[in-house]
FIVO-539302 format. One record per atom (N, C-alpha, C): atom name; x, y, z. Coordinates in steps of 0.2 Angstrom, whole numbers, plus 5000, padded with zeros to 4 digits. Layout:
> a:xx:yy:zz
> CA:X:Y:Z
...
***
This chain:
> a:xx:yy:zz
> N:4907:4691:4819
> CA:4905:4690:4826
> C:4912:4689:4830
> N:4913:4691:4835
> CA:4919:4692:4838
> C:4918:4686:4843
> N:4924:4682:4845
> CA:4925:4675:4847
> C:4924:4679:4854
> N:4920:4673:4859
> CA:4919:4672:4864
> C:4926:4669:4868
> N:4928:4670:4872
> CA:4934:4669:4879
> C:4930:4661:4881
> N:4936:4657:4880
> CA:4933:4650:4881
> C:4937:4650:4890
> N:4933:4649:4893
> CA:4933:4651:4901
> C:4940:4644:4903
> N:4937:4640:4900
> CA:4941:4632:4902
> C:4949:4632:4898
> N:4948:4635:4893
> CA:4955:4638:4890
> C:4959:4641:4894
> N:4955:4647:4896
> CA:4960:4651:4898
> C:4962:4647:4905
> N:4959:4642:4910
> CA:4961:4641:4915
> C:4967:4638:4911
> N:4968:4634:4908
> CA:4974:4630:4907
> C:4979:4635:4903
> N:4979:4639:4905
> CA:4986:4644:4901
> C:4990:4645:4907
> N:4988:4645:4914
> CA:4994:4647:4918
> C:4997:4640:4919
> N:4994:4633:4920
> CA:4996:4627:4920
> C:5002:4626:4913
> N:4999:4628:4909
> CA:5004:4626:4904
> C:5010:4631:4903
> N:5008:4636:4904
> CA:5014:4641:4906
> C:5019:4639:4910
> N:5016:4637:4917
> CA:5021:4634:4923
> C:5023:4625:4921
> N:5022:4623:4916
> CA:5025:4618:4914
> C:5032:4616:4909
> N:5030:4621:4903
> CA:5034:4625:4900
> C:5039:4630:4905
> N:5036:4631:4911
> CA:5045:4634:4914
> C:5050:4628:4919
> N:5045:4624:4919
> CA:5049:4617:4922
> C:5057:4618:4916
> N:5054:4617:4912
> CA:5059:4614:4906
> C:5065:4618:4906
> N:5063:4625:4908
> CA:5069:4631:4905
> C:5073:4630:4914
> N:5071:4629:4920
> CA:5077:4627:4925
> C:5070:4622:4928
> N:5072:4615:4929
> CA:5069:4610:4932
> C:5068:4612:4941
> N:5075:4615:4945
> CA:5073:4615:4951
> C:5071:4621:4952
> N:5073:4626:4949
> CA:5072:4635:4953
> C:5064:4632:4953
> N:5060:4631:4949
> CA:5053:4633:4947
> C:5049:4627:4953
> N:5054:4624:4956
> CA:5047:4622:4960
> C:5046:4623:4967
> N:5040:4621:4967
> CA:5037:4625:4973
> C:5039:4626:4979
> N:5044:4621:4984
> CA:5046:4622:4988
> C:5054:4628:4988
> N:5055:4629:4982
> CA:5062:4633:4981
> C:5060:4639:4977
> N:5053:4642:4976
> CA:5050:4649:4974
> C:5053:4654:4977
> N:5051:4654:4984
> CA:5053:4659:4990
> C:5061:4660:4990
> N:5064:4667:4992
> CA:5068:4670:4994
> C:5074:4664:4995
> N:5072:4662:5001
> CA:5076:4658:5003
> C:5077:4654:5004
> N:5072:4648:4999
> CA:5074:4642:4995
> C:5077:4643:4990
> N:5078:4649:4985
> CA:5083:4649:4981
> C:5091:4651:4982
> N:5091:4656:4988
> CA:5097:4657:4992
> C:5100:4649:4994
> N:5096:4646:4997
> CA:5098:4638:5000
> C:5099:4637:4994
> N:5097:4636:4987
> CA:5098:4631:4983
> C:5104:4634:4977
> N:5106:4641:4977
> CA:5111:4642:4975
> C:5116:4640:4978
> N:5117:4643:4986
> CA:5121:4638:4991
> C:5124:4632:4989
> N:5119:4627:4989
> CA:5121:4622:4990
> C:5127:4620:4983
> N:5124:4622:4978
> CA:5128:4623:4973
> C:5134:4626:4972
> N:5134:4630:4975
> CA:5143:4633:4975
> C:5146:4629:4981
> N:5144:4625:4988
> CA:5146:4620:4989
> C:5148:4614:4986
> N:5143:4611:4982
> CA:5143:4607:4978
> C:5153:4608:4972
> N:5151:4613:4971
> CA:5157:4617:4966
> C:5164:4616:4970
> N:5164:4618:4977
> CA:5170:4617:4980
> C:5172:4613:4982
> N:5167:4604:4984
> CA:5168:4598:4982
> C:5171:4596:4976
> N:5168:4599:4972
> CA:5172:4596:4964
> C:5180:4600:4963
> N:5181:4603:4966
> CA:5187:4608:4964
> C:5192:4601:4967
> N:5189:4601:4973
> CA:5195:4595:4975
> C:5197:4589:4974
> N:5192:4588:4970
> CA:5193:4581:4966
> C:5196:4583:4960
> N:5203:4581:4961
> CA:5207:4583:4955
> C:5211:4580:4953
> N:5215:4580:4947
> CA:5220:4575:4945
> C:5224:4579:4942
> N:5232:4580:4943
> CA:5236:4584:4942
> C:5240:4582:4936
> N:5240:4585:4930
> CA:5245:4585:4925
> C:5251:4587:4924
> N:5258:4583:4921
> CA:5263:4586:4921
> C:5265:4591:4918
> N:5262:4592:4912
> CA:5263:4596:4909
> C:5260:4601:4907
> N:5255:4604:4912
> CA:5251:4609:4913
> C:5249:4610:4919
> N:5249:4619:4921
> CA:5246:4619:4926
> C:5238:4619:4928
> N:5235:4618:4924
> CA:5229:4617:4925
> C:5226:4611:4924
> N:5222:4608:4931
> CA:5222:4601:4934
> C:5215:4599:4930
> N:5214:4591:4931
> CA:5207:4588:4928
> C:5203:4590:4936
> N:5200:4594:4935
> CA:5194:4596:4941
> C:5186:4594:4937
> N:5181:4592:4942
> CA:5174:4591:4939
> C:5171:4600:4941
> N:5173:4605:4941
> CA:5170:4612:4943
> C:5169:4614:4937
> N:5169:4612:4931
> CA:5165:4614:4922
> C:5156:4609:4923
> N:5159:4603:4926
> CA:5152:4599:4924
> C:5148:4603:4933
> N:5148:4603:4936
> CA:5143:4606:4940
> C:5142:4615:4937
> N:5146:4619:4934
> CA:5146:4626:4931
> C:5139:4622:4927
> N:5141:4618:4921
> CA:5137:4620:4918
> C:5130:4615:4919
> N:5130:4612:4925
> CA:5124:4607:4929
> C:5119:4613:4931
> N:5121:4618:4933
> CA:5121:4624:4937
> C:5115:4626:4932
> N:5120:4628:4927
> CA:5115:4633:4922
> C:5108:4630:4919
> N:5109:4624:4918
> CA:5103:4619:4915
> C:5098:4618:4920
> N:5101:4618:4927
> CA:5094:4615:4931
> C:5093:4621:4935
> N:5096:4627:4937
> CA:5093:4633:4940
> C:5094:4640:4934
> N:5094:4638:4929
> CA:5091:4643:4923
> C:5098:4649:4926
> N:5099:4656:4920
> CA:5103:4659:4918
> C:5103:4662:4924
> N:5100:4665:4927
> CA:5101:4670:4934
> C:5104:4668:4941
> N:5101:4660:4941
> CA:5101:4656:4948
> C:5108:4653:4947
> N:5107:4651:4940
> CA:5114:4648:4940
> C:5119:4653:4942
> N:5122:4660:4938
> CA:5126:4663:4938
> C:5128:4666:4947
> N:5122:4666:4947
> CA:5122:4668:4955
> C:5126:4662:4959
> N:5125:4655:4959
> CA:5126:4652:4962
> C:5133:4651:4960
> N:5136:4652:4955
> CA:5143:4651:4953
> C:5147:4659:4957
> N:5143:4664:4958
> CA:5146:4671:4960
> C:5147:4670:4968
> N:5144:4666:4970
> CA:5144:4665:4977
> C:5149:4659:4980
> N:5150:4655:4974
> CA:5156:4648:4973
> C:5164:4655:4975
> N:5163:4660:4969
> CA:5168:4665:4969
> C:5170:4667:4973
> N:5165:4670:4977
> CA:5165:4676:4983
> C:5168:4672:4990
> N:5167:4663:4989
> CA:5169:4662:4994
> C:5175:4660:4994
> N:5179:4659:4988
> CA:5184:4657:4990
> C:5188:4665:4990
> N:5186:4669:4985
> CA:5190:4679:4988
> C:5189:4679:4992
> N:5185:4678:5000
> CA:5186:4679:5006
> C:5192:4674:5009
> N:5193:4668:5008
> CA:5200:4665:5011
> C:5197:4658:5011
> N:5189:4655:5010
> CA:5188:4649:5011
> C:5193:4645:5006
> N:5196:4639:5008
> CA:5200:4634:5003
> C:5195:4630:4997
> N:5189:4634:4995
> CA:5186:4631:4989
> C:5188:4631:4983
> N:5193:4636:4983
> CA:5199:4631:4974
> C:5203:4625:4972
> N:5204:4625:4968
> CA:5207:4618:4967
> C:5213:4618:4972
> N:5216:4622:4975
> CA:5223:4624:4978
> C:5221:4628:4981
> N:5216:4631:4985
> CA:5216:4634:4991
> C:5211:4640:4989
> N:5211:4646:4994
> CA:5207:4651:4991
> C:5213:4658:4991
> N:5206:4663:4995
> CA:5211:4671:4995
> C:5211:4675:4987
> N:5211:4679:4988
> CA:5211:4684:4983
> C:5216:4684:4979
> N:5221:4684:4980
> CA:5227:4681:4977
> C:5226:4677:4972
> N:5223:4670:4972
> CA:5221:4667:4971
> C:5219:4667:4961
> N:5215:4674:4963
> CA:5213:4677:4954
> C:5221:4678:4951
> N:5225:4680:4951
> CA:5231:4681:4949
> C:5234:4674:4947
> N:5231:4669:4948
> CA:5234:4662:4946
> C:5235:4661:4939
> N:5239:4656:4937
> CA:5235:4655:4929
> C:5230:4652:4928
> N:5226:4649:4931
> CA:5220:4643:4932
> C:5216:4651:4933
> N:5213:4655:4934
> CA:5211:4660:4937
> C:5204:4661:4931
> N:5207:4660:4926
> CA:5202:4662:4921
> C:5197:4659:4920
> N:5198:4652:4922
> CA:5193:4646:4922
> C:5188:4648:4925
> N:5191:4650:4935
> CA:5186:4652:4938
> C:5183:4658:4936
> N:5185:4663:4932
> CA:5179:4669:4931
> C:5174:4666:4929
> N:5178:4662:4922
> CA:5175:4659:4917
> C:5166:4656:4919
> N:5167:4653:4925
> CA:5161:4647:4927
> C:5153:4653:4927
> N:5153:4658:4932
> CA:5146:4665:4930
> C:5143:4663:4923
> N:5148:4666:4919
> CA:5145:4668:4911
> C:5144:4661:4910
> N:5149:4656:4910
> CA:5146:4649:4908
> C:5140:4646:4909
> N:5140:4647:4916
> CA:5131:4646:4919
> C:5127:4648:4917
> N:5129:4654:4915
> CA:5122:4661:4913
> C:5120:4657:4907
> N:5126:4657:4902
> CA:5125:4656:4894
> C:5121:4648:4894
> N:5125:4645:4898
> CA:5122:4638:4898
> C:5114:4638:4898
> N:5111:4640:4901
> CA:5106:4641:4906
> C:5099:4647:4901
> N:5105:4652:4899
> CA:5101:4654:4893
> C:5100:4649:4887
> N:5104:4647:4885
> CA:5103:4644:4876
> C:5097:4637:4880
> N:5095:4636:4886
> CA:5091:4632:4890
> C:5084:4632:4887
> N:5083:4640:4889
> CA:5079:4645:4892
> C:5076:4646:4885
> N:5081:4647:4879
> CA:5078:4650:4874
> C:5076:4647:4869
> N:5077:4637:4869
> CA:5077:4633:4864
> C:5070:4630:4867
> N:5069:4633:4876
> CA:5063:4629:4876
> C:5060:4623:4877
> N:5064:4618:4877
> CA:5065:4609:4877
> C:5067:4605:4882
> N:5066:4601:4884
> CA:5067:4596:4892
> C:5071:4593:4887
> N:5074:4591:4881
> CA:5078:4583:4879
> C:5084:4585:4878
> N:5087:4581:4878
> CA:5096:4578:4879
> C:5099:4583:4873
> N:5097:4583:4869
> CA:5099:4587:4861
> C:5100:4595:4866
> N:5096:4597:4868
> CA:5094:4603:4870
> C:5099:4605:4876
> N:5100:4601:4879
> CA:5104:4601:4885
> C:5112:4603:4882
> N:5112:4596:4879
> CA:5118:4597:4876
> C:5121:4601:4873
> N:5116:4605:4867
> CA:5116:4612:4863
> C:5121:4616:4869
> N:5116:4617:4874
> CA:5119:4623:4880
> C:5124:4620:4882
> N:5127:4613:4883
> CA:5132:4613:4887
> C:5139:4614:4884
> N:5137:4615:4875
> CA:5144:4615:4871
> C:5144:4624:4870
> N:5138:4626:4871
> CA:5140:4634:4874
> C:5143:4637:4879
> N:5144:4632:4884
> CA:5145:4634:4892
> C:5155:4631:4892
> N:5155:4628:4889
> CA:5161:4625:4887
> C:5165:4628:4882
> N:5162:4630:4879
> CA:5166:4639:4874
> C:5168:4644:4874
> N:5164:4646:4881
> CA:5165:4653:4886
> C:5170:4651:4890
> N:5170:4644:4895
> CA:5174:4641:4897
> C:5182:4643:4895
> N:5182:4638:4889
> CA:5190:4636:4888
> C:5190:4643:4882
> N:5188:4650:4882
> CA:5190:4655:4878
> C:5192:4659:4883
> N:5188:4660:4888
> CA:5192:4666:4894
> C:5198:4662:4897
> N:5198:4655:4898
> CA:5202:4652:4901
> C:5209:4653:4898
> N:5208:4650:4892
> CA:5215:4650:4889
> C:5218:4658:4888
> N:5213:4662:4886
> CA:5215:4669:4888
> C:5220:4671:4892
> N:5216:4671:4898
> CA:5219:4671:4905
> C:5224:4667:4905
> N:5225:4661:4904
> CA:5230:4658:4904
> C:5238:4660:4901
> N:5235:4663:4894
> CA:5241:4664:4888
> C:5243:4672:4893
> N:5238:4676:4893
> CA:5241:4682:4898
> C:5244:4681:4904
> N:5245:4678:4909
> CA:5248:4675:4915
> C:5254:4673:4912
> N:5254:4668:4910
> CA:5261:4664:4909
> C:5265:4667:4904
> N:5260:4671:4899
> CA:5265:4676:4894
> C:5265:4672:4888
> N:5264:4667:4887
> CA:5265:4662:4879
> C:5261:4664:4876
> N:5262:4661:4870
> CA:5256:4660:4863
> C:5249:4658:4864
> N:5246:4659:4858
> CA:5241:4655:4859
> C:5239:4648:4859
> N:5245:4647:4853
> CA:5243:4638:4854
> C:5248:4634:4859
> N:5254:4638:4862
> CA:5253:4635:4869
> C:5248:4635:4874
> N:5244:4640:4874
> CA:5238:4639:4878
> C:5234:4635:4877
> N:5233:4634:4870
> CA:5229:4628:4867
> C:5231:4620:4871
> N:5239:4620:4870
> CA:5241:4612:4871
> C:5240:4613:4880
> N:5242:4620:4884
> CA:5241:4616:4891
> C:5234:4618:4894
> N:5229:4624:4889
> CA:5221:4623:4893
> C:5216:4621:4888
> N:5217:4616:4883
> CA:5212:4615:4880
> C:5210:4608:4878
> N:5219:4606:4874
> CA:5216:4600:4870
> C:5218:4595:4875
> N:5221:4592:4881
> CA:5220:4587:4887
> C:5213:4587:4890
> N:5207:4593:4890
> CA:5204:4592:4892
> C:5197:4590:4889
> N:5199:4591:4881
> CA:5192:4594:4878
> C:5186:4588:4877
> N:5191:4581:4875
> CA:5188:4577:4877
> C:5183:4574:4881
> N:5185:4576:4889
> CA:5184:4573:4895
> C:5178:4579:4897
> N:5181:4585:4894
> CA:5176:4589:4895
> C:5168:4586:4892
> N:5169:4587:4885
> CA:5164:4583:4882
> C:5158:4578:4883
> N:5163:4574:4887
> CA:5159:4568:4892
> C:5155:4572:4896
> N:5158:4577:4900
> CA:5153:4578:4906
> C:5148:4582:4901
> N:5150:4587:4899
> CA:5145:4590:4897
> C:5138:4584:4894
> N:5139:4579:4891
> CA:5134:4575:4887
> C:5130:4570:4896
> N:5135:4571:4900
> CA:5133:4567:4906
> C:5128:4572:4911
> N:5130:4580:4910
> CA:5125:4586:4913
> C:5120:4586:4907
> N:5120:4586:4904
> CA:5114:4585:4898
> C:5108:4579:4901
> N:5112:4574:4902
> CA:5107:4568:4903
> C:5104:4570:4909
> N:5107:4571:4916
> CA:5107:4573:4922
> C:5100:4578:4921
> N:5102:4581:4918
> CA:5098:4588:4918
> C:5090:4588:4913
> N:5091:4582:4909
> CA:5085:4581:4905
> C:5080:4577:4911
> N:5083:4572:4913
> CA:5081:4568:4918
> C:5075:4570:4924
> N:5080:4576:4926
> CA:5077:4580:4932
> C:5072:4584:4931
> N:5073:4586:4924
> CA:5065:4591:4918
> C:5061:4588:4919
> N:5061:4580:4919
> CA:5057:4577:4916
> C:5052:4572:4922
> N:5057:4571:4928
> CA:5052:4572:4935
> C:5049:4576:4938
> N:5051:4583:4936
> CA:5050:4592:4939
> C:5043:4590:4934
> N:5042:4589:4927
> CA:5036:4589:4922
> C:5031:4583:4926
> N:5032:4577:4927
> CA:5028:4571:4930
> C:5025:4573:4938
> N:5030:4577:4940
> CA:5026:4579:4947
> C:5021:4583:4945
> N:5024:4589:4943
> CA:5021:4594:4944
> C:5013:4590:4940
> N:5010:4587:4935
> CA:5006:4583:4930
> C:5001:4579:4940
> N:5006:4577:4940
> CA:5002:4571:4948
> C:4999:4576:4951
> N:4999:4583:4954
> CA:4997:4587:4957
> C:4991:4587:4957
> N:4987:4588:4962
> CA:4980:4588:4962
> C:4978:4595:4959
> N:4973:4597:4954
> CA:4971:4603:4952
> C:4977:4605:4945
> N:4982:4601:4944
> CA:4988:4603:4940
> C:4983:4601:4934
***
Protein backbone atom coordinates (compact mmCIF):
# COMPACT_ATOMS: atom_id res chain seq x y z
CA UNK A 1 0.00 0.00 0.00
CA UNK A 2 1.39 3.23 -0.84
CA UNK A 3 2.12 5.76 2.14
CA UNK A 4 -0.42 8.52 2.58
CA UNK A 5 1.07 12.39 2.47
CA UNK A 6 1.06 13.29 6.22
CA UNK A 7 -0.58 16.95 5.75
CA UNK A 8 0.97 18.11 9.22
CA UNK A 9 4.51 16.95 7.93
CA UNK A 10 4.55 18.52 5.02
CA UNK A 11 3.47 21.83 6.74
CA UNK A 12 6.64 21.91 8.67
CA UNK A 13 9.08 21.29 5.81
CA UNK A 14 9.06 24.86 4.67
CA UNK A 15 9.63 26.10 8.62
CA UNK A 16 12.47 23.83 8.87
CA UNK A 17 13.87 24.55 5.64
CA UNK A 18 13.85 28.31 6.58
CA UNK A 19 15.40 27.51 9.86
CA UNK A 20 18.25 25.58 8.47
CA UNK A 21 18.82 28.65 6.19
CA UNK A 22 19.15 30.94 9.22
CA UNK A 23 22.30 28.92 9.96
CA UNK A 24 24.09 29.18 6.33
CA UNK A 25 23.90 33.37 6.66
CA UNK A 26 22.05 34.49 10.06
CA UNK A 27 21.14 38.06 8.52
CA UNK A 28 20.54 37.79 4.68
CA UNK A 29 17.60 35.24 5.56
CA UNK A 30 15.69 37.57 7.65
CA UNK A 31 12.76 38.92 7.04
CA UNK A 32 13.09 42.56 7.05
CA UNK A 33 16.45 42.12 4.69
CA UNK A 34 14.66 39.62 1.97
CA UNK A 35 13.76 42.42 -0.46
CA UNK A 36 16.02 44.02 -2.95
CA UNK A 37 16.88 46.67 -0.95
CA UNK A 38 17.37 45.50 2.41
CA UNK A 39 20.01 43.41 1.12
CA UNK A 40 21.50 46.41 -1.07
CA UNK A 41 21.45 48.40 2.51
CA UNK A 42 22.80 45.48 4.22
CA UNK A 43 25.80 44.90 1.91
CA UNK A 44 26.40 48.58 2.09
CA UNK A 45 26.57 48.96 5.32
CA UNK A 46 29.14 46.38 5.18
CA UNK A 47 31.64 47.60 2.82
CA UNK A 48 31.16 50.71 5.07
CA UNK A 49 31.87 48.85 7.89
CA UNK A 50 35.27 47.59 5.92
CA UNK A 51 36.45 51.18 5.19
CA UNK A 52 36.10 51.92 8.98
CA UNK A 53 38.46 48.89 9.60
CA UNK A 54 40.96 49.86 6.92
CA UNK A 55 41.63 52.91 9.04
CA UNK A 56 42.13 51.44 12.11
CA UNK A 57 45.73 50.44 11.62
CA UNK A 58 48.94 49.90 13.13
CA UNK A 59 52.00 50.37 11.01
CA UNK A 60 55.00 47.96 10.85
CA UNK A 61 58.70 48.75 10.34
CA UNK A 62 59.53 46.28 8.57
CA UNK A 63 56.71 45.80 6.22
CA UNK A 64 54.69 47.38 4.09
CA UNK A 65 51.59 45.82 4.88
CA UNK A 66 49.90 47.36 8.02
CA UNK A 67 47.74 45.48 10.99
CA UNK A 68 44.33 46.59 9.62
CA UNK A 69 40.92 44.79 10.99
CA UNK A 70 39.40 44.57 6.91
CA UNK A 71 40.28 40.36 6.98
CA UNK A 72 37.97 39.96 10.30
CA UNK A 73 35.00 42.08 8.86
CA UNK A 74 36.00 40.07 4.95
CA UNK A 75 35.49 37.14 6.71
CA UNK A 76 32.27 38.51 9.27
CA UNK A 77 30.88 39.26 5.92
CA UNK A 78 30.97 35.79 4.50
CA UNK A 79 29.59 33.87 7.75
CA UNK A 80 26.56 36.21 8.42
CA UNK A 81 25.46 37.24 4.68
CA UNK A 82 26.43 33.84 3.03
CA UNK A 83 28.68 33.31 -0.33
CA UNK A 84 26.87 35.82 -2.60
CA UNK A 85 25.91 38.73 -0.27
CA UNK A 86 29.06 38.54 1.32
CA UNK A 87 31.18 38.72 -1.91
CA UNK A 88 29.00 41.39 -3.15
CA UNK A 89 29.43 43.37 -0.34
CA UNK A 90 33.27 43.10 -0.26
CA UNK A 91 32.89 44.23 -4.39
CA UNK A 92 31.29 47.28 -3.53
CA UNK A 93 34.00 47.93 -0.49
CA UNK A 94 36.24 47.79 -3.99
CA UNK A 95 34.42 49.70 -6.26
CA UNK A 96 34.36 52.45 -3.79
CA UNK A 97 37.62 52.96 -3.18
CA UNK A 98 38.53 52.54 -7.54
CA UNK A 99 36.22 55.43 -7.87
CA UNK A 100 38.48 57.88 -5.59
CA UNK A 101 36.62 57.34 -2.13
CA UNK A 102 39.71 57.21 0.68
CA UNK A 103 38.37 53.66 1.99
CA UNK A 104 41.95 52.08 1.94
CA UNK A 105 44.20 51.84 4.50
CA UNK A 106 46.17 54.82 2.67
CA UNK A 107 43.67 56.32 0.58
CA UNK A 108 41.75 55.19 -2.56
CA UNK A 109 41.84 55.62 -6.65
CA UNK A 110 42.65 53.07 -9.07
CA UNK A 111 45.95 53.50 -8.72
CA UNK A 112 45.77 52.23 -5.74
CA UNK A 113 45.52 48.25 -7.20
CA UNK A 114 49.08 48.77 -8.19
CA UNK A 115 50.14 48.92 -4.48
CA UNK A 116 51.87 46.00 -2.88
CA UNK A 117 49.11 45.69 -0.24
CA UNK A 118 46.85 45.46 -3.42
CA UNK A 119 46.45 41.78 -3.34
CA UNK A 120 44.94 41.76 0.03
CA UNK A 121 42.37 43.84 -1.35
CA UNK A 122 41.40 41.64 -4.27
CA UNK A 123 41.84 38.89 -2.05
CA UNK A 124 38.60 40.02 0.47
CA UNK A 125 35.43 38.90 -2.66
CA UNK A 126 36.75 35.22 -2.90
CA UNK A 127 37.61 35.27 0.78
CA UNK A 128 33.96 36.26 1.69
CA UNK A 129 32.67 33.96 -0.96
CA UNK A 130 34.75 30.90 0.29
CA UNK A 131 34.17 31.98 3.81
CA UNK A 132 30.60 31.94 3.48
CA UNK A 133 30.55 28.94 1.28
CA UNK A 134 32.44 26.24 3.56
CA UNK A 135 29.16 28.13 5.94
CA UNK A 136 26.78 27.13 3.65
CA UNK A 137 28.02 23.61 3.01
CA UNK A 138 28.79 22.27 6.57
CA UNK A 139 25.28 23.43 7.44
CA UNK A 140 25.92 24.28 11.19
CA UNK A 141 25.27 27.42 13.46
CA UNK A 142 28.44 26.31 16.00
CA UNK A 143 31.92 27.88 16.64
CA UNK A 144 33.66 24.69 15.19
CA UNK A 145 31.85 25.56 11.85
CA UNK A 146 32.49 29.09 11.72
CA UNK A 147 35.92 28.60 12.50
CA UNK A 148 36.44 25.69 9.78
CA UNK A 149 35.28 28.84 7.26
CA UNK A 150 37.27 31.30 8.66
CA UNK A 151 40.68 29.31 8.35
CA UNK A 152 39.47 28.99 4.58
CA UNK A 153 38.81 32.67 4.13
CA UNK A 154 42.23 33.34 5.58
CA UNK A 155 44.13 31.04 2.98
CA UNK A 156 42.69 32.64 0.14
CA UNK A 157 43.68 35.82 1.91
CA UNK A 158 47.29 35.50 2.71
CA UNK A 159 47.81 33.27 -0.73
CA UNK A 160 46.86 35.98 -3.32
CA UNK A 161 48.27 38.58 -0.91
CA UNK A 162 51.57 37.31 -0.64
CA UNK A 163 51.33 36.67 -4.29
CA UNK A 164 50.76 40.09 -5.11
CA UNK A 165 53.06 41.05 -2.93
CA UNK A 166 56.16 38.94 -4.07
CA UNK A 167 55.20 40.20 -7.75
CA UNK A 168 55.12 44.05 -6.88
CA UNK A 169 58.14 44.32 -4.96
CA UNK A 170 59.93 41.52 -7.13
CA UNK A 171 61.36 39.37 -3.95
CA UNK A 172 61.01 35.75 -3.05
CA UNK A 173 58.66 33.85 -1.77
CA UNK A 174 59.77 33.72 1.76
CA UNK A 175 60.43 37.23 1.87
CA UNK A 176 56.85 37.50 1.15
CA UNK A 177 56.20 35.08 3.74
CA UNK A 178 58.27 37.25 6.53
CA UNK A 179 56.73 40.69 5.34
CA UNK A 180 52.78 39.27 4.43
CA UNK A 181 52.23 36.36 6.49
CA UNK A 182 54.14 35.38 9.62
CA UNK A 183 53.60 39.16 11.66
CA UNK A 184 50.20 38.52 11.11
CA UNK A 185 49.04 35.09 11.18
CA UNK A 186 48.82 34.93 14.60
CA UNK A 187 46.51 38.10 15.28
CA UNK A 188 44.87 36.99 12.27
CA UNK A 189 43.80 33.78 13.99
CA UNK A 190 42.32 35.51 16.89
CA UNK A 191 39.96 37.41 14.86
CA UNK A 192 39.06 34.74 12.73
CA UNK A 193 38.10 32.54 16.12
CA UNK A 194 36.55 36.21 17.44
CA UNK A 195 34.26 36.28 13.76
CA UNK A 196 33.39 32.60 14.55
CA UNK A 197 31.98 33.47 17.85
CA UNK A 198 30.40 36.68 16.64
CA UNK A 199 28.82 34.83 13.91
CA UNK A 200 27.67 31.67 15.91
CA UNK A 201 26.07 34.07 18.22
CA UNK A 202 23.95 35.93 15.70
CA UNK A 203 22.81 32.07 14.18
CA UNK A 204 21.63 31.59 17.17
CA UNK A 205 19.33 34.71 17.90
CA UNK A 206 18.35 34.85 13.90
CA UNK A 207 17.17 30.67 15.16
CA UNK A 208 15.43 31.91 18.63
CA UNK A 209 13.60 34.63 16.93
CA UNK A 210 12.72 33.25 13.98
CA UNK A 211 11.25 29.75 16.89
CA UNK A 212 9.19 33.09 19.00
CA UNK A 213 7.20 33.95 15.81
CA UNK A 214 3.80 33.40 15.93
CA UNK A 215 2.74 30.35 13.37
CA UNK A 216 6.85 29.68 13.24
Amino acid sequence: MRRRNDPARQSLRPNQDRVRSLARCPLAHRRSLTSVTGRIVLSLSFAVIMSVAARVQIALPFTPVPITFQTFVALLAGMLLGPGLGMAAMLEYLCLGAIGFPVFAHGGGIAYFLSPTAGYLISFPLAAALTGKVVQTLGREDVRSFGLAAMVGLIVNYSIGCLWLSAITRQDAWMALIWGVLPFIGLDIVKGAIAACLAAAASRMAHNQWHDRPGS
